[in-house]
N, C-alpha and C positions, 0 to 999 in steps of 0.2 A: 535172492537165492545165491548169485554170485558171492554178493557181499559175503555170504555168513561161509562159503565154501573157503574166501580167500581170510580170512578170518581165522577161521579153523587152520589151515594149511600154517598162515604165518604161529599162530602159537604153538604148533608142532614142528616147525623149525625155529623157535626162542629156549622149546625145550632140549630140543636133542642137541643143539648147538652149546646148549650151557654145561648139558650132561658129556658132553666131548672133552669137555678144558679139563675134567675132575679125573678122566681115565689115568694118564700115568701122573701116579703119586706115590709116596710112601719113598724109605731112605733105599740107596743101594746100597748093597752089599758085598763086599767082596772079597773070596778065599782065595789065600794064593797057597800053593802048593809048588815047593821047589825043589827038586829031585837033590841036586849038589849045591848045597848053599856055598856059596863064597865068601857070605857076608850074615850079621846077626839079620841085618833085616832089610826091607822091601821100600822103595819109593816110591809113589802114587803122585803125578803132579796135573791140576785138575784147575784149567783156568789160568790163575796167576795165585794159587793156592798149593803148597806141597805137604804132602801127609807120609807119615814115617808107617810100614807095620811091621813089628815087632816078627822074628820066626823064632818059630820054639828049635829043640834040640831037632826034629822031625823035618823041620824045614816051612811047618804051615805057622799060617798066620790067618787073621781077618781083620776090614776095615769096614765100618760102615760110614757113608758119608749121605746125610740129611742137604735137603733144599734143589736137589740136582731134579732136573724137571726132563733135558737130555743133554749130554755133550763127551764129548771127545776125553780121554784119560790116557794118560803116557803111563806104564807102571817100568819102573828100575828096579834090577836086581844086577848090580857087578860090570857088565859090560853088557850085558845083556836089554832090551828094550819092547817093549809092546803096547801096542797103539789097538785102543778100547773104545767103544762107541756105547756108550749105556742109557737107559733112560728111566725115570723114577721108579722103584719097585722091581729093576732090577736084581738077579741075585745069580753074580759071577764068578 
């Protein structure tokens, strides 16, 4: 009877353990909204990766960026700097 209790037990933590890894996925995304642009557009530098986005005449823009599972994001605009903590399925 042990046996079949520890049994049970271990493949209910094989399953929620595997079901754990699949939670965050999917791309981030993210809008930026810049009251006074200084500049046409936006830096996002992400790892050892830099990503340009584009601002309309409005000042917004968006980026979506695939593969990020979670990490740290600098975004630039002009002089300006902001330090982002994201994680897959994000939408910032």
């Amino acid at each position: 009877m042990k046996r079949l209790y520890f049994l049970v037990f271990s493949l209910v933590m094989a399953v929620g353990c595997a079901e754990s890894d699949k939670a965050a996925s999917g791309p981030v995304e993210l809008n930026v909204s810049v009251e006074s642009p200084v500049m046409e557009s936006a830096v996002v530098v992400c790892h050892n990766d830099i990503h340009e986005i584009a601002l309309g005449q409005d000042g917004r823009g968006t980026l979506e960026l695939d593969g990020i599972d979670a990490a740290y994001l600098t975004l630039y605009h002009g002089r300006e700097a902001l330090r982002l903590y994201v994680e897959g399925g994000d939408k910032v």
